[in-house]
PDBQT receptor file of N, H, CA, C and O in Angstrom, charges set to zero:
ATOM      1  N   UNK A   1      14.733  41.176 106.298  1.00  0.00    +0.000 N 
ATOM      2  CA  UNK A   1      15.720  40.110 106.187  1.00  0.00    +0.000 C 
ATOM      3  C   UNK A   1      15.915  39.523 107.586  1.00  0.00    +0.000 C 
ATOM      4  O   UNK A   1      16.124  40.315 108.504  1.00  0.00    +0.000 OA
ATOM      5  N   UNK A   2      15.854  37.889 107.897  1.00  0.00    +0.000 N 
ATOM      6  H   UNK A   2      15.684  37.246 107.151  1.00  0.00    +0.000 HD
ATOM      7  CA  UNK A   2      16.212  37.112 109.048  1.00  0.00    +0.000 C 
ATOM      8  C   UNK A   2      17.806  37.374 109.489  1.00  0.00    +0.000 C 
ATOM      9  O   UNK A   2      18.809  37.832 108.942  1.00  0.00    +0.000 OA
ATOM     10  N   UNK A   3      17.511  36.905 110.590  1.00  0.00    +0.000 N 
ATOM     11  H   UNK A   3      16.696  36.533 111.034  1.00  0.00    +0.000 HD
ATOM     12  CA  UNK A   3      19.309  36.589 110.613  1.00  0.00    +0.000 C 
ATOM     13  C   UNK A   3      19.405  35.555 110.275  1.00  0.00    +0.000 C 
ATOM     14  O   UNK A   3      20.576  35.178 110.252  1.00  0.00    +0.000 OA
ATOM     15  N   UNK A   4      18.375  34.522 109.840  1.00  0.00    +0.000 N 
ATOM     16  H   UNK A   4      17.423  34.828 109.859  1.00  0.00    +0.000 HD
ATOM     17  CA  UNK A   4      19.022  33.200 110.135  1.00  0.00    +0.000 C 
ATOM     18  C   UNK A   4      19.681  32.878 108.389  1.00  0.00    +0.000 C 
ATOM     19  O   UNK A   4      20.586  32.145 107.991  1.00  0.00    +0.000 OA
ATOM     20  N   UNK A   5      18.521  34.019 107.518  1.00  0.00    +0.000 N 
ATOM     21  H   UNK A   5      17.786  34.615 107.842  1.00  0.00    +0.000 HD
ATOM     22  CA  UNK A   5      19.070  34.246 106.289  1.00  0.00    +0.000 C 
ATOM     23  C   UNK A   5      20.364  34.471 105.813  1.00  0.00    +0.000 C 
ATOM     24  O   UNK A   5      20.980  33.885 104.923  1.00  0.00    +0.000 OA
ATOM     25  N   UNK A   6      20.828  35.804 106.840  1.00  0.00    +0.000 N 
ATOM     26  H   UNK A   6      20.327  36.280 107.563  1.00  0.00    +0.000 HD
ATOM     27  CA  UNK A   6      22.171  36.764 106.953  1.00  0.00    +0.000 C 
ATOM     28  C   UNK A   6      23.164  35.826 107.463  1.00  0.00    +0.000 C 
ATOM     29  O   UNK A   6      24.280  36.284 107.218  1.00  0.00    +0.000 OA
ATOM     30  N   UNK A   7      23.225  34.806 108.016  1.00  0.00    +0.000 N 
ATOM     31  H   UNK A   7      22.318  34.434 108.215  1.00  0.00    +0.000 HD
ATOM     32  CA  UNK A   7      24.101  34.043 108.462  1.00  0.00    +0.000 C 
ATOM     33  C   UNK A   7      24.235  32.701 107.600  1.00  0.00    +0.000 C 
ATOM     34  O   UNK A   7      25.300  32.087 107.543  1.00  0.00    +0.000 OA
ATOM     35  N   UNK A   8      23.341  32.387 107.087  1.00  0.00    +0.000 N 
ATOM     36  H   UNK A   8      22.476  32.886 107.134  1.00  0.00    +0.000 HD
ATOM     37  CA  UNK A   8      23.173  31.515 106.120  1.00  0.00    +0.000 C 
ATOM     38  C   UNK A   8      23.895  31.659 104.682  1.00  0.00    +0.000 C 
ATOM     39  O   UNK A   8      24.573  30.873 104.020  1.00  0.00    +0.000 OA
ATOM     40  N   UNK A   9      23.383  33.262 104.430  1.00  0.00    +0.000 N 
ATOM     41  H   UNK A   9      22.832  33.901 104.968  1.00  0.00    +0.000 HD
ATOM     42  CA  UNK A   9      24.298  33.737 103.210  1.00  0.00    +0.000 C 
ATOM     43  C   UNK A   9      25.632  33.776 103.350  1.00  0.00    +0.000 C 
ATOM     44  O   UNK A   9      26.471  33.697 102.454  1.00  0.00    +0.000 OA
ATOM     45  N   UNK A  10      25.837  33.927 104.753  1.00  0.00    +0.000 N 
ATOM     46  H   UNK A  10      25.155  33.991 105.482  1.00  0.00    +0.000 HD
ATOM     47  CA  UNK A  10      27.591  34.221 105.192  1.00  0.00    +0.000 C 
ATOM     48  C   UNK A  10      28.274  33.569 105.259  1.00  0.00    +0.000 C 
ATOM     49  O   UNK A  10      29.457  33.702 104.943  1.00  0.00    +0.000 OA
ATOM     50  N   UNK A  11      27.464  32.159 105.928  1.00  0.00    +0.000 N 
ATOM     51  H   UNK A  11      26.504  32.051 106.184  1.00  0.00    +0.000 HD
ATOM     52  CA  UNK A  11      28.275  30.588 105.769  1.00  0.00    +0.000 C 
ATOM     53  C   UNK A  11      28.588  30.540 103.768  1.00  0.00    +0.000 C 
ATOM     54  O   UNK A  11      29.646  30.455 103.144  1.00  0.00    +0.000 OA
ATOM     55  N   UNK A  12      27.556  30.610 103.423  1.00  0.00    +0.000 N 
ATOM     56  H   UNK A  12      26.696  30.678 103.930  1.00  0.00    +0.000 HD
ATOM     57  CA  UNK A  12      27.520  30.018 101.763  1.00  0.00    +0.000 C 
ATOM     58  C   UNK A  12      29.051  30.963 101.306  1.00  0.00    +0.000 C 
ATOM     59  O   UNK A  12      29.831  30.480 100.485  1.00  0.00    +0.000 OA
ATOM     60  N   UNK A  13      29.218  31.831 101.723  1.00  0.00    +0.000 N 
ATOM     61  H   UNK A  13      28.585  32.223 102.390  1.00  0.00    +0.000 HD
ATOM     62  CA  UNK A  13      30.508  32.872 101.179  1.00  0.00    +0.000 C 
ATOM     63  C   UNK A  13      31.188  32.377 101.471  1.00  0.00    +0.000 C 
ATOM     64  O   UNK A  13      32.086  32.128 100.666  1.00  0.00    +0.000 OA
ATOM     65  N   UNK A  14      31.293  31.750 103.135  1.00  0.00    +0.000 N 
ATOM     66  H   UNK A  14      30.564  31.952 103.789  1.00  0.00    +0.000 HD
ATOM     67  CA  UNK A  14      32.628  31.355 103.204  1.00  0.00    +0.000 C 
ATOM     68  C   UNK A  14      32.934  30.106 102.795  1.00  0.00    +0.000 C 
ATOM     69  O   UNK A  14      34.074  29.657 102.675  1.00  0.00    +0.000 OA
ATOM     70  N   UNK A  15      31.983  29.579 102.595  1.00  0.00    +0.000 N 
ATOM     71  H   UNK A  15      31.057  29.943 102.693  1.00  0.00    +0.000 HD
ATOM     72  CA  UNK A  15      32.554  27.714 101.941  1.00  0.00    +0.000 C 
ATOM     73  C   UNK A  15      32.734  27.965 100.606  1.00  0.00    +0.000 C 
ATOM     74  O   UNK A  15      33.366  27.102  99.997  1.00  0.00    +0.000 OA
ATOM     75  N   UNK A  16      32.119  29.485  99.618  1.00  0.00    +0.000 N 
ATOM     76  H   UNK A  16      31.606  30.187 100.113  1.00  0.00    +0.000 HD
ATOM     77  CA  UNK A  16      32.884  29.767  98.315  1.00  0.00    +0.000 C 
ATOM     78  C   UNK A  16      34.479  29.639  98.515  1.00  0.00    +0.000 C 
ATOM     79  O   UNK A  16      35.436  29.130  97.932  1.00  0.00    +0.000 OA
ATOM     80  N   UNK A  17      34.230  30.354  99.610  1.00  0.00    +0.000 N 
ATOM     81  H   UNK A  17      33.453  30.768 100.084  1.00  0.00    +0.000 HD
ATOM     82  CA  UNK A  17      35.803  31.384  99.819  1.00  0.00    +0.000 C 
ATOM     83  C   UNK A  17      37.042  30.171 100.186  1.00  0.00    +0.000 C 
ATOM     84  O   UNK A  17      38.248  30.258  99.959  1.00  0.00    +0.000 OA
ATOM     85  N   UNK A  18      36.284  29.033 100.828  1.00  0.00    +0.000 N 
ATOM     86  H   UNK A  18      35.304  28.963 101.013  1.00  0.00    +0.000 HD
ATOM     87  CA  UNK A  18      37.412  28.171 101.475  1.00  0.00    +0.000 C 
ATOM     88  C   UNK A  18      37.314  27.313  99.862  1.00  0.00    +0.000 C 
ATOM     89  O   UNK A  18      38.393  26.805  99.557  1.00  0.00    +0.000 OA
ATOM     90  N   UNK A  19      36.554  27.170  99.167  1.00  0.00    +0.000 N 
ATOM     91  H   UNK A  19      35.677  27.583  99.414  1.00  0.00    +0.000 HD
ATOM     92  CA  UNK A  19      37.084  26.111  97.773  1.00  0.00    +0.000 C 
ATOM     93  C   UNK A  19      37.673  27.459  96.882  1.00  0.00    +0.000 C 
ATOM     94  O   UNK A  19      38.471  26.995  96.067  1.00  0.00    +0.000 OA
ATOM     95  N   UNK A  20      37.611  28.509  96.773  1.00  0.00    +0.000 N 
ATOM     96  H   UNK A  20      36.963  28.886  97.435  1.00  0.00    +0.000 HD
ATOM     97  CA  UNK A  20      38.533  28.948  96.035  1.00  0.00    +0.000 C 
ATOM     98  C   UNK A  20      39.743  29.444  96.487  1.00  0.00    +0.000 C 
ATOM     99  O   UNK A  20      40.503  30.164  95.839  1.00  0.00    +0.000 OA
ATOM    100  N   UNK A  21      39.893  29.064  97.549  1.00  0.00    +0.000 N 
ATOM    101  H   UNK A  21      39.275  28.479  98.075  1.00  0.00    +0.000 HD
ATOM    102  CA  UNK A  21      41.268  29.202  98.445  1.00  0.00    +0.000 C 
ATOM    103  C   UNK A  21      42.470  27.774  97.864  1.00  0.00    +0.000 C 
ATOM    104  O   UNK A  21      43.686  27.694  97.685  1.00  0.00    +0.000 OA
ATOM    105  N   UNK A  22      41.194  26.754  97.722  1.00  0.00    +0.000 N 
ATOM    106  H   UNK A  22      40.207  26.819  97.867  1.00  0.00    +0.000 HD
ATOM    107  CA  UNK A  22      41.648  25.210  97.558  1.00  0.00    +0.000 C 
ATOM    108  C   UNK A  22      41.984  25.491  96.077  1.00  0.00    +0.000 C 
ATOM    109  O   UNK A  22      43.158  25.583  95.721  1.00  0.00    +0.000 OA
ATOM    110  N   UNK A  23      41.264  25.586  95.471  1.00  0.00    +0.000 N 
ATOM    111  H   UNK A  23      40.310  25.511  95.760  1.00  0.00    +0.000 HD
ATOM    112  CA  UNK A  23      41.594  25.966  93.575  1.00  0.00    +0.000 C 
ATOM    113  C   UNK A  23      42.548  27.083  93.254  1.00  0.00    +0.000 C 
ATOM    114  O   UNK A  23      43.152  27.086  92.181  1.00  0.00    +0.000 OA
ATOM    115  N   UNK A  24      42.696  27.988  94.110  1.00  0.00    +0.000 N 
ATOM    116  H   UNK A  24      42.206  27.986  94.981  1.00  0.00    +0.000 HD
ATOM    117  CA  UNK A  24      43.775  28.941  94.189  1.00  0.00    +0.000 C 
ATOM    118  C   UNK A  24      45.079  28.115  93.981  1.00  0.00    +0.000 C 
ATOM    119  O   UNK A  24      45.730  28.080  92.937  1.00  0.00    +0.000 OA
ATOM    120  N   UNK A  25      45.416  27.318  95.379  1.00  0.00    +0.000 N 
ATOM    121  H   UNK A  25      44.888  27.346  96.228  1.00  0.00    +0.000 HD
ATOM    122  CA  UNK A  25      46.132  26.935  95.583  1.00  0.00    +0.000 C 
ATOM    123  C   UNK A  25      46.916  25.775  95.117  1.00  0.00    +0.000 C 
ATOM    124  O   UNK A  25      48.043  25.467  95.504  1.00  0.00    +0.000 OA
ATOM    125  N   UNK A  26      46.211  25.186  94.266  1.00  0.00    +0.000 N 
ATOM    126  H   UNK A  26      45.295  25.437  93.952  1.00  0.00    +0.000 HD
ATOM    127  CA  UNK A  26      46.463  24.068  93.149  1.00  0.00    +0.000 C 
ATOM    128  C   UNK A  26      46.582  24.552  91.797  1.00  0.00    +0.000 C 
ATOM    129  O   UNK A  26      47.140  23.875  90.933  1.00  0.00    +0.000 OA
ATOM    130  N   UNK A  27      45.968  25.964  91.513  1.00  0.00    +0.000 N 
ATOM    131  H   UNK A  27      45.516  26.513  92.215  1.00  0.00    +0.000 HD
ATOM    132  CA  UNK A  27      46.114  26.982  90.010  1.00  0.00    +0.000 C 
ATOM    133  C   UNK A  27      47.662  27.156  90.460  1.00  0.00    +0.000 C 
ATOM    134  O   UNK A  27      48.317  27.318  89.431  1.00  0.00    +0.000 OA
ATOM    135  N   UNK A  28      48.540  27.185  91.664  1.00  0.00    +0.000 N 
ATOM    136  H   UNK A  28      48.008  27.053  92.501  1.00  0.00    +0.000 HD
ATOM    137  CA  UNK A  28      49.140  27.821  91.800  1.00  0.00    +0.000 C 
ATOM    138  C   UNK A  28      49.731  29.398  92.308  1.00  0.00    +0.000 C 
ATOM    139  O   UNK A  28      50.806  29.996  92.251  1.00  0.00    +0.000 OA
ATOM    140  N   UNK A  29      48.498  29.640  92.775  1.00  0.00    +0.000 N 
ATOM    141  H   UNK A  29      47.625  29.155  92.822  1.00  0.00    +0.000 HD
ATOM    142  CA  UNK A  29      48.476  31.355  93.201  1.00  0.00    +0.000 C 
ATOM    143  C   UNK A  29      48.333  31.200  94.689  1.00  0.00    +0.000 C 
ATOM    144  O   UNK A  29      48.497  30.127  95.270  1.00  0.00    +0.000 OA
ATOM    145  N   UNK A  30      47.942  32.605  95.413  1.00  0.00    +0.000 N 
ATOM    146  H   UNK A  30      47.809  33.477  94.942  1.00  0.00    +0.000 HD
ATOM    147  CA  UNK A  30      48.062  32.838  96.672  1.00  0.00    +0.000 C 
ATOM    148  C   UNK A  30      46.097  32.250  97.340  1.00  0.00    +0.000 C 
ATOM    149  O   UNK A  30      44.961  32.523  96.952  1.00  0.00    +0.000 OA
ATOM    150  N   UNK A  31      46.436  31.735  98.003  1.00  0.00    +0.000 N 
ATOM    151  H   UNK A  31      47.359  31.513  98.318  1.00  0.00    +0.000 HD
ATOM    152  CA  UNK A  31      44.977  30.904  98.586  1.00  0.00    +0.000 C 
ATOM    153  C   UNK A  31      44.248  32.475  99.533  1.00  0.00    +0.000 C 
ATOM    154  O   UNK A  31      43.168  32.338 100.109  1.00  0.00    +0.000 OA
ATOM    155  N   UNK A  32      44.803  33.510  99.561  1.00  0.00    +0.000 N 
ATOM    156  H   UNK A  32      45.679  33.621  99.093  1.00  0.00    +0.000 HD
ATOM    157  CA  UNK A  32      44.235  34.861 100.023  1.00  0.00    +0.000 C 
ATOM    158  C   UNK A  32      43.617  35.200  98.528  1.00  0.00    +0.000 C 
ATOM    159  O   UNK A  32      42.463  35.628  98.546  1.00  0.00    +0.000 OA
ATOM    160  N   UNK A  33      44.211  35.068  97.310  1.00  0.00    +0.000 N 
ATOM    161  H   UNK A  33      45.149  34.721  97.296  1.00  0.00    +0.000 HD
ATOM    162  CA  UNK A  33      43.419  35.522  96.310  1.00  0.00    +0.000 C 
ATOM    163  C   UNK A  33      42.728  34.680  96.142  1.00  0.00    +0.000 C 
ATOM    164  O   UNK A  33      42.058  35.103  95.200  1.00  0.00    +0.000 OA
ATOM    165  N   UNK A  34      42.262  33.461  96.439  1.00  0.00    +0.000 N 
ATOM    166  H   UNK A  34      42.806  33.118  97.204  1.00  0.00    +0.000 HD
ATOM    167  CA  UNK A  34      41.121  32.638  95.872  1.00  0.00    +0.000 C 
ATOM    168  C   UNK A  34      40.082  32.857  96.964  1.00  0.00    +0.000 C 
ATOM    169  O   UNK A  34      38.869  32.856  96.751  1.00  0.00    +0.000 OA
ATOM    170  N   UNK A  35      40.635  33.039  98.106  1.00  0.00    +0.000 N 
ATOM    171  H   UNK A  35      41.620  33.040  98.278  1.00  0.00    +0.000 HD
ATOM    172  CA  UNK A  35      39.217  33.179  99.066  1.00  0.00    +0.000 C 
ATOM    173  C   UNK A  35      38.807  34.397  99.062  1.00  0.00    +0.000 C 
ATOM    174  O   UNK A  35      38.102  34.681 100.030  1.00  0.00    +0.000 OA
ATOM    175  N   UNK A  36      39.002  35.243  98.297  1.00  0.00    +0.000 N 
ATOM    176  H   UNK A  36      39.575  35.012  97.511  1.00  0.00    +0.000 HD
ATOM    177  CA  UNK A  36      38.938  36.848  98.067  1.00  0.00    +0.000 C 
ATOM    178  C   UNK A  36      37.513  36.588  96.732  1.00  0.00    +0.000 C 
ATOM    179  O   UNK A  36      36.346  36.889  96.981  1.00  0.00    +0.000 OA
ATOM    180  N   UNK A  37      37.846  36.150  95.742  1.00  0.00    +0.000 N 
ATOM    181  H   UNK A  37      38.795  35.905  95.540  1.00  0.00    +0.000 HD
ATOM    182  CA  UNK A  37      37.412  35.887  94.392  1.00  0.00    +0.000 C 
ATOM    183  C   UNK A  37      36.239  34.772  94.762  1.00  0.00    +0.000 C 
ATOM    184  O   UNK A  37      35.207  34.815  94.093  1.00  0.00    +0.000 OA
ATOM    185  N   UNK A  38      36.330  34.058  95.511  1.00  0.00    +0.000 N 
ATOM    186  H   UNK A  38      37.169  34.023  96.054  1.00  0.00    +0.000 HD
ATOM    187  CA  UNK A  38      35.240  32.929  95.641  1.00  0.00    +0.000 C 
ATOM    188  C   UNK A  38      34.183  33.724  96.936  1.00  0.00    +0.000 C 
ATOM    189  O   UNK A  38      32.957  33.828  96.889  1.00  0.00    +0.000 OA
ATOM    190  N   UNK A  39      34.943  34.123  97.845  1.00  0.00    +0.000 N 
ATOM    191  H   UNK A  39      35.939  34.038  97.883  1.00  0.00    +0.000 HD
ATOM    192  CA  UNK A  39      34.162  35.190  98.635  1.00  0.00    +0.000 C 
ATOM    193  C   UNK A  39      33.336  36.019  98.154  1.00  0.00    +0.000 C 
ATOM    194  O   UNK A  39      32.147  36.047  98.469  1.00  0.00    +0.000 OA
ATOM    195  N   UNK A  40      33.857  36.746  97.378  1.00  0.00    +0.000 N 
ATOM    196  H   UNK A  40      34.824  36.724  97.122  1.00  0.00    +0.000 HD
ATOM    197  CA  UNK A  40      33.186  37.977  97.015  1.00  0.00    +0.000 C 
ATOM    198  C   UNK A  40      31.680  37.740  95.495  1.00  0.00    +0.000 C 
ATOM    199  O   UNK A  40      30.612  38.314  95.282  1.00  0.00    +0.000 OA
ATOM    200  N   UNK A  41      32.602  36.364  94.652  1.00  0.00    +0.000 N 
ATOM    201  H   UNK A  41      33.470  35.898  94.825  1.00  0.00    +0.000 HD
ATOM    202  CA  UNK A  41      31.521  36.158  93.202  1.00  0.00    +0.000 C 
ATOM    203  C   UNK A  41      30.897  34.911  93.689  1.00  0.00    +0.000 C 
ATOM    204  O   UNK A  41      30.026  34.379  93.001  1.00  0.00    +0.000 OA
ATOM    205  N   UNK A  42      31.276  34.382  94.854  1.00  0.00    +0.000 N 
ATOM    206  H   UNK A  42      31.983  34.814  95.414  1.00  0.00    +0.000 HD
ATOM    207  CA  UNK A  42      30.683  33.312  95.197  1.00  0.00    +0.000 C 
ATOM    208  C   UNK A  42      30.710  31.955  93.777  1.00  0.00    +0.000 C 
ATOM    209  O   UNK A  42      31.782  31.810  93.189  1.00  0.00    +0.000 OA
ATOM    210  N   UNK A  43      29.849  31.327  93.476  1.00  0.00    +0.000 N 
ATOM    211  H   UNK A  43      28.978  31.444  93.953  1.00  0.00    +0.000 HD
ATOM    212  CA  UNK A  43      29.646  30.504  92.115  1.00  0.00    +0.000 C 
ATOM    213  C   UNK A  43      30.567  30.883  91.339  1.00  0.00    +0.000 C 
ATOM    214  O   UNK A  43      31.664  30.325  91.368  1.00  0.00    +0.000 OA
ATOM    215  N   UNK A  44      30.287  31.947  90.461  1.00  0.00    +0.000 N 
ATOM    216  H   UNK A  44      29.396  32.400  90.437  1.00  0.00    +0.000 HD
ATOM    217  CA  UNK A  44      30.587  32.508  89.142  1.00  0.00    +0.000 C 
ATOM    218  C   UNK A  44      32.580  32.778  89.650  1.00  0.00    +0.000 C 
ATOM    219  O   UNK A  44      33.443  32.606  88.790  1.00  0.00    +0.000 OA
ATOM    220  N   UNK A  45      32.924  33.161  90.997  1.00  0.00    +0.000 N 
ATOM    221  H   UNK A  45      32.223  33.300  91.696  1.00  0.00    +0.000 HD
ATOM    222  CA  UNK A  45      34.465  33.635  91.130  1.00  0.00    +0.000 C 
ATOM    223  C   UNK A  45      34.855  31.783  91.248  1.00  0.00    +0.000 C 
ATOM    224  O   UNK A  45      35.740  31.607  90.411  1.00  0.00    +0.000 OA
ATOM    225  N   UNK A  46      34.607  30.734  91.785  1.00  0.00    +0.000 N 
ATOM    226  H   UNK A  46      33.888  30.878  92.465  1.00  0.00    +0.000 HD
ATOM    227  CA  UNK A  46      35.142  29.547  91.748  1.00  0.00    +0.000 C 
ATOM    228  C   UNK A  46      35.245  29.267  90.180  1.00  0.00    +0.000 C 
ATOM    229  O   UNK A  46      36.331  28.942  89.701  1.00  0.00    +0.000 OA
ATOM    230  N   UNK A  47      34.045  29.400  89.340  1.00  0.00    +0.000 N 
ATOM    231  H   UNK A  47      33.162  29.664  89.729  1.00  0.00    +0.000 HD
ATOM    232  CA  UNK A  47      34.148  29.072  88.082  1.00  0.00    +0.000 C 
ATOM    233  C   UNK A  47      35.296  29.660  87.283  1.00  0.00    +0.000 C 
ATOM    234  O   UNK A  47      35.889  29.168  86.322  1.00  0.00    +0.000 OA
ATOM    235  N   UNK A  48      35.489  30.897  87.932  1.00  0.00    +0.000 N 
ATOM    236  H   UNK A  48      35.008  31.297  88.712  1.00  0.00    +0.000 HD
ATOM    237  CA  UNK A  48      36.543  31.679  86.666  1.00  0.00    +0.000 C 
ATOM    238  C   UNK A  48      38.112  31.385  87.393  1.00  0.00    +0.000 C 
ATOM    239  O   UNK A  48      39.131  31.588  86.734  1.00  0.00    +0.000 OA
ATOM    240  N   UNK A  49      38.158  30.996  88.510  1.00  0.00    +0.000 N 
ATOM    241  H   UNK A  49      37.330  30.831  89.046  1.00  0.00    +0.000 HD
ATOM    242  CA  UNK A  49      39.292  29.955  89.296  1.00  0.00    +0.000 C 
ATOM    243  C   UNK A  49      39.920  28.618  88.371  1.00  0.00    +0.000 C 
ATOM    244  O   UNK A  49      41.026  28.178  88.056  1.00  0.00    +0.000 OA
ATOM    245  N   UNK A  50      38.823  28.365  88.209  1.00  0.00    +0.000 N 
ATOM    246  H   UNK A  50      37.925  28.723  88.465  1.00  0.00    +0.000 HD
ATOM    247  CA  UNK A  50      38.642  26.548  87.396  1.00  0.00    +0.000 C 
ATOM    248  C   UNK A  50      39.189  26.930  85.916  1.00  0.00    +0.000 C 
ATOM    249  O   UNK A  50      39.928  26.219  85.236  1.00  0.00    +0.000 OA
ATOM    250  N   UNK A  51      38.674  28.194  85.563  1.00  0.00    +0.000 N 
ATOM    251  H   UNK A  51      38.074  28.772  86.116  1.00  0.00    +0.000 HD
ATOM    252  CA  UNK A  51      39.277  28.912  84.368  1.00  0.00    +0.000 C 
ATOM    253  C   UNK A  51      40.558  29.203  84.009  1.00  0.00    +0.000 C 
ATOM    254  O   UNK A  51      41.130  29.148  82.920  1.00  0.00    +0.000 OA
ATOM    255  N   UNK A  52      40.981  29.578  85.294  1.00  0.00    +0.000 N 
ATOM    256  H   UNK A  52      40.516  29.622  86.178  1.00  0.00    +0.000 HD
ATOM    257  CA  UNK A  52      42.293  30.613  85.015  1.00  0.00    +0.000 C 
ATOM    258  C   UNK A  52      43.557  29.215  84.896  1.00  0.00    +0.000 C 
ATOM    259  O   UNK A  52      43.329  28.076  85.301  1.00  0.00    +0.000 OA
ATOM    260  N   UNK A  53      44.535  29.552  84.412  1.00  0.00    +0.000 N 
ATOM    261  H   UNK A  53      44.721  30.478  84.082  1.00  0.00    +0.000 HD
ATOM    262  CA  UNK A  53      45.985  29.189  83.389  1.00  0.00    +0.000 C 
ATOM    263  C   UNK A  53      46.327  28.835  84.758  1.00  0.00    +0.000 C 
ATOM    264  O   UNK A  53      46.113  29.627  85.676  1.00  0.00    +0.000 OA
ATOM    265  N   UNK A  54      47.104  27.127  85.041  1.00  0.00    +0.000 N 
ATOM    266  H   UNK A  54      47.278  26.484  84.296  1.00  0.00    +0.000 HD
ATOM    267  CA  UNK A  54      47.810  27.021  86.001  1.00  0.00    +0.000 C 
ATOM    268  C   UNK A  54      49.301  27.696  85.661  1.00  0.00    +0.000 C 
ATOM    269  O   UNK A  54      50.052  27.474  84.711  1.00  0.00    +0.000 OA
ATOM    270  N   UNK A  55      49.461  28.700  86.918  1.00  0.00    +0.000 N 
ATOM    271  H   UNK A  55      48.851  28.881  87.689  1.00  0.00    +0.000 HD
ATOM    272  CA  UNK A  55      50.742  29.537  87.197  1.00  0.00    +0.000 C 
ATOM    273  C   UNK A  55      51.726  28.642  87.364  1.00  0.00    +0.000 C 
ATOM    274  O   UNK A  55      52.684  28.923  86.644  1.00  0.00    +0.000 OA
ATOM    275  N   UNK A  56      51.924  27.471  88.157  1.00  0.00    +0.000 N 
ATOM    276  H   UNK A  56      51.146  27.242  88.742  1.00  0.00    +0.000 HD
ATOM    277  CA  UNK A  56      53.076  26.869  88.833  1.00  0.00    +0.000 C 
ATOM    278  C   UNK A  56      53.406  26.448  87.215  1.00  0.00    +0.000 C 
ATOM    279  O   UNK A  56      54.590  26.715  87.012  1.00  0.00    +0.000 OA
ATOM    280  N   UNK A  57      53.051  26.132  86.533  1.00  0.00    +0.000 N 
ATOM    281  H   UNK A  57      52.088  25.915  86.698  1.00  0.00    +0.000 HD
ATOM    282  CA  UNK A  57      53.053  25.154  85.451  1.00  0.00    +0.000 C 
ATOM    283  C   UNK A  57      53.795  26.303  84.140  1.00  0.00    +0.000 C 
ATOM    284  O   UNK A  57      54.508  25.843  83.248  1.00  0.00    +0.000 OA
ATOM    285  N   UNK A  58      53.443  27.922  84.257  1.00  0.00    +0.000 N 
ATOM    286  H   UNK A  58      52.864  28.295  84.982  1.00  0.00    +0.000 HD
ATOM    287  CA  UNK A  58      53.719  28.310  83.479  1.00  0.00    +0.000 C 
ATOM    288  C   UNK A  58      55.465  28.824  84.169  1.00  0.00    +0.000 C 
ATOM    289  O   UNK A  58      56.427  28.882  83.404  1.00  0.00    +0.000 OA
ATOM    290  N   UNK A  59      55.570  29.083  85.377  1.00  0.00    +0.000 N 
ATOM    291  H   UNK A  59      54.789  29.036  85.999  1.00  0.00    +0.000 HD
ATOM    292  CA  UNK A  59      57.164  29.054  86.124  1.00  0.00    +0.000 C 
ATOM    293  C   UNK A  59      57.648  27.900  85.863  1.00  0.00    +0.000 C 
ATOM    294  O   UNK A  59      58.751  28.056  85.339  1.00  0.00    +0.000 OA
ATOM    295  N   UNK A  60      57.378  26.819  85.964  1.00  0.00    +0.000 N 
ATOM    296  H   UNK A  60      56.482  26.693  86.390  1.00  0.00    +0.000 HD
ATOM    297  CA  UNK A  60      58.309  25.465  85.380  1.00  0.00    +0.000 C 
ATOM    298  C   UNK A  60      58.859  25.875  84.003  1.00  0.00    +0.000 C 
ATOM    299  O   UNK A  60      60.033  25.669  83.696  1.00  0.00    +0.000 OA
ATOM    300  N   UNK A  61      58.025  26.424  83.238  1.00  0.00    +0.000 N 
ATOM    301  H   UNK A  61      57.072  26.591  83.488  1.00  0.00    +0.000 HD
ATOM    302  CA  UNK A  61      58.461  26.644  81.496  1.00  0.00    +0.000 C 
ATOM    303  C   UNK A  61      59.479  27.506  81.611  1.00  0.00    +0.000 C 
ATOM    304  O   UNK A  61      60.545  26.991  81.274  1.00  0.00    +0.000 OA
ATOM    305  N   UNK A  62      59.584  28.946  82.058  1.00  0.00    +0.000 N 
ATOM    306  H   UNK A  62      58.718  29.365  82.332  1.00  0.00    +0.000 HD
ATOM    307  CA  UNK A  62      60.249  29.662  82.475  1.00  0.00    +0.000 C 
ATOM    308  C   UNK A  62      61.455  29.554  82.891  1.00  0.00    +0.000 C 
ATOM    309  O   UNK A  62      62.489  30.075  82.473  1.00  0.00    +0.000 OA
ATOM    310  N   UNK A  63      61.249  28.793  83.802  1.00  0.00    +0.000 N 
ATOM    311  H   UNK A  63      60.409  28.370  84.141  1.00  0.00    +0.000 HD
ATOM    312  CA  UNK A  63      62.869  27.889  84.667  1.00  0.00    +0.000 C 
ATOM    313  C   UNK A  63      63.430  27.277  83.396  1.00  0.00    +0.000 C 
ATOM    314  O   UNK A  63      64.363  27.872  82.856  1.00  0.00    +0.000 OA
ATOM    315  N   UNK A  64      62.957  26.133  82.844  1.00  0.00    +0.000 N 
ATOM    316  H   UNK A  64      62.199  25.650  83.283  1.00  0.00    +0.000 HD
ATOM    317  CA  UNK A  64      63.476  25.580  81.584  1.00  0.00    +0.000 C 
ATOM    318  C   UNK A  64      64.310  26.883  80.776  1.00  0.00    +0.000 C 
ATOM    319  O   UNK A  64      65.532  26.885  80.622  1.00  0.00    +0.000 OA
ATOM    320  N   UNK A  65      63.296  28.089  80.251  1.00  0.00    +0.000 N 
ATOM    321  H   UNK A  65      62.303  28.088  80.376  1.00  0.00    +0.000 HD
ATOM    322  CA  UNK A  65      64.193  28.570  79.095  1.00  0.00    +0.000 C 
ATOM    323  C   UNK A  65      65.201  29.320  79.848  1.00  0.00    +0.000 C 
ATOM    324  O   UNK A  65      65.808  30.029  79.046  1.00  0.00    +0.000 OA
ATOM    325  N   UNK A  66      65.700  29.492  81.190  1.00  0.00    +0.000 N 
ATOM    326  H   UNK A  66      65.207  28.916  81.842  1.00  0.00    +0.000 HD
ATOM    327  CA  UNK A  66      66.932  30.240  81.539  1.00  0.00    +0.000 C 
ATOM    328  C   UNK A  66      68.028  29.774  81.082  1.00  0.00    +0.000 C 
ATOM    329  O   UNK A  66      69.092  30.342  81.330  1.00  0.00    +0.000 OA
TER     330      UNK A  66
């Protein structure tokens, strides 16, 4: 294995990690759990980001029924 590979793969993680930080953070959750999940599944963790139930949206409902 190159380094230029090993560094190449490392950039690609972290530009997962910085858009699921961004989709984190618009789902409503902590932008440490999206760059965790996009870091680590790369593709497939942004996709299941794009997936997941916006949170802020389900606390608005919440607030309402108090």
């Amino acid at each position: 294995m190159t380094t230029s590979f090993l560094l190449f793969s490392l950039a690609v993680a972290v530009g997962f990690g910085a858009l699921g930080s961004f989709i984190a953070s618009k789902k409503g959750r902590t932008e440490r759990f999206g760059f965790i999940i996009g870091f680590l599944f790369g593709f497939f963790g942004t996709i299941g980001l794009l997936l997941m139930k916006d949170q802020s949206k389900n606390d608005q409902s919440q607030n309402r029924l108090k």
